[in-house]
N, C-alpha and C positions, 0 to 999 in steps of 0.2 A: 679550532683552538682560539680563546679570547686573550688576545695580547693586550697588556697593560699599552695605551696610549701613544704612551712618551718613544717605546719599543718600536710601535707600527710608527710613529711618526720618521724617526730614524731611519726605520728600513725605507720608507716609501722615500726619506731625501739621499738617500747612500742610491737608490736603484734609480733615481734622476741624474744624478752626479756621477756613476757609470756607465747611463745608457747616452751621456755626452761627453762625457771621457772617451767613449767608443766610437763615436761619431768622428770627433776631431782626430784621434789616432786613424780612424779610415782614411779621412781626408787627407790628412799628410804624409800617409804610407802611397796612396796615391801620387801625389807631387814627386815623391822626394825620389820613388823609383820609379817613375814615368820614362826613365832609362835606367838601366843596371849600375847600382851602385861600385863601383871596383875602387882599385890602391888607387889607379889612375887618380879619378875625381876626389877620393880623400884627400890627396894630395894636393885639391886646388881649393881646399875651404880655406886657406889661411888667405886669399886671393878673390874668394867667393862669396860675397856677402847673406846673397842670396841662400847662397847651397848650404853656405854656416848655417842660419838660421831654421832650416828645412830640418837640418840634421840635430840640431837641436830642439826642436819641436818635437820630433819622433820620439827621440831619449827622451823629454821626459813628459811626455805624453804617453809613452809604454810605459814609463815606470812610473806614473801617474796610476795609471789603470790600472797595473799590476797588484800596485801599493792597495788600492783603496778595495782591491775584489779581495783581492787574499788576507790582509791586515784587519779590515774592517768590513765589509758585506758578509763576507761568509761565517765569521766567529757571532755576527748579530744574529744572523739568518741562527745559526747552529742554537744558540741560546733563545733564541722562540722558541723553536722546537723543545727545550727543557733538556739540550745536550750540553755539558757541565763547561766549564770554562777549561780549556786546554792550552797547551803548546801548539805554534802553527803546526809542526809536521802531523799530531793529532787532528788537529780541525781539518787538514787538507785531506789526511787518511779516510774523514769521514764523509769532506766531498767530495771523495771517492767513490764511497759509497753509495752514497747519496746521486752519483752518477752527473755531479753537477758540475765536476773535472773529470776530463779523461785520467789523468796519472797523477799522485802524489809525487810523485820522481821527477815527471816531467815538470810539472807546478815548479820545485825547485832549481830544474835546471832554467827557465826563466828567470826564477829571482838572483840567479848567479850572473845570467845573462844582463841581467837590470845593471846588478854592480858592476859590472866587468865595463859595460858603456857610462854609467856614469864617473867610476873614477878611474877609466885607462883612457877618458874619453880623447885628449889631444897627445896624449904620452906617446901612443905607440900606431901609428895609422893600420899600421896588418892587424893590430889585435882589433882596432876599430870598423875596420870593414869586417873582418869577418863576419863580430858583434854584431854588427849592423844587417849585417846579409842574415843572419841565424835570426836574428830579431824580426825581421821582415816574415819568415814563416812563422812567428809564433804570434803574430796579430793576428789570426784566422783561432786559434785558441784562447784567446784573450775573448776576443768580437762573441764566440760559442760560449765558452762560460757567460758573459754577459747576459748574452740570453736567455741560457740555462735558467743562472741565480731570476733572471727577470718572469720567465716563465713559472718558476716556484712561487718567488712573491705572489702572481695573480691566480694560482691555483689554491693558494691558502687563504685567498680572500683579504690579503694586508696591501691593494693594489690603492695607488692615491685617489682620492675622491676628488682632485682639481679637476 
């Protein structure tokens, strides 16, 4: 399939901009749970400059990645393909399909996940950790789709020429 240009140019910077989006959420999911996140330690970021910082990086470096796979890689990716312009729960339905997420459901329960840490983010430290602990297993879903979408691009031949 001959993609107009401007199209593959997009995809191939959207699948650089998540394959170091992925990278960086690695790297910090590392740090930040190099010990078990609990209320405990929530409790010391206001004291913690360090551990604030860590835990902000994660937030929004998961909802970094989240935002840019689901909002923007996959509805471009979906539209090469000559798949019509939808609503996200449509587009995910069809990275479903498409085998390129595991779950449409699951997809969203992430994106609930995203809001819940960025606007409960200092209000409520038990909704915070939790958040945080639940978010931590869903970077291994995040890091796989990455792939996925990335593994498509290069099998469709719209991989960068740099």
């Amino acid at each position: 399939m001959m993609l107009e240009e401007d199209v593959k140019l997009r995809i191939q910077f959207l699948d650089r901009v998540v394959q170091r989006e992925c990278t960086h959420l690695n790297r910090t999911t590392d740090r930040l749970f190099a010990e078990p996140f609990t209320l405990e330690k929530a409790r010391t970021i206001g004291n913690d400059d360090d551990l604030s910082e860590r835990v902000e990086a994660f937030v929004s470096r998961f909802s970094r990645l989240q935002d840019t796979l689901g909002d923007k890689l996959i509805p471009l990716i979906l539209e090469a393909l000559g798949e019509h312009q939808a609503a996200a729960i449509d587009n995910l339905d069809k990275a479903e399909r498409f085998r390129w997420i595991h779950s449409a459901d699951e997809w969203f329960a992430i994106r609930r996940l995203r809001n819940q840490m960025v606007h409960d983010y200092m209000e409520d430290l038990i909704i915070l950790t939790s958040a945080i602990q639940t978010a931590q297993e869903f970077v291994a879903t995040l890091t796989h789709t990455t792939q996925k979408l990335h593994a498509e691009i290069e099998k469709r031949g719209w991989v960068d020429d740099v």
